[in-house]
C-alpha positions, 0 to 999 in steps of 0.5 A: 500500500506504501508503494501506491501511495508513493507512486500518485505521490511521485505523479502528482509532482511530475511537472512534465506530465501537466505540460503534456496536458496543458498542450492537449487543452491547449490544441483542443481549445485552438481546434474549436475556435478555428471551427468556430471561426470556420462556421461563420465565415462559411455561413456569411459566404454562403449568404452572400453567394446566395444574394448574388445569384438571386 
């Protein structure tokens, strides 16, 4: 039980494995926002070509 409880000791100070996981939610917050971004541009083009064509 000791050694159990020394391993999550050791990985709640591991610095390198929260600088992993600042980078996957770093990315997954990047992948959102240039879907967000990708949406509106794609609905204000498709707004405008319809416009065009009537």
């Amino acid at each position: 039980m000791d050694k159990f409880i020394s391993n999550i000791k050791s990985f709640a100070k591991d610095e390198e494995g929260l600088t992993v996981v600042e980078y996957v939610i770093g990315a997954a917050l990047l992948v959102a926002a240039i879907g967000v971004i990708f949406t509106n541009l794609g609905t204000k083009l498709q707004n405008k070509l319809e416009t065009a064509i009537s």
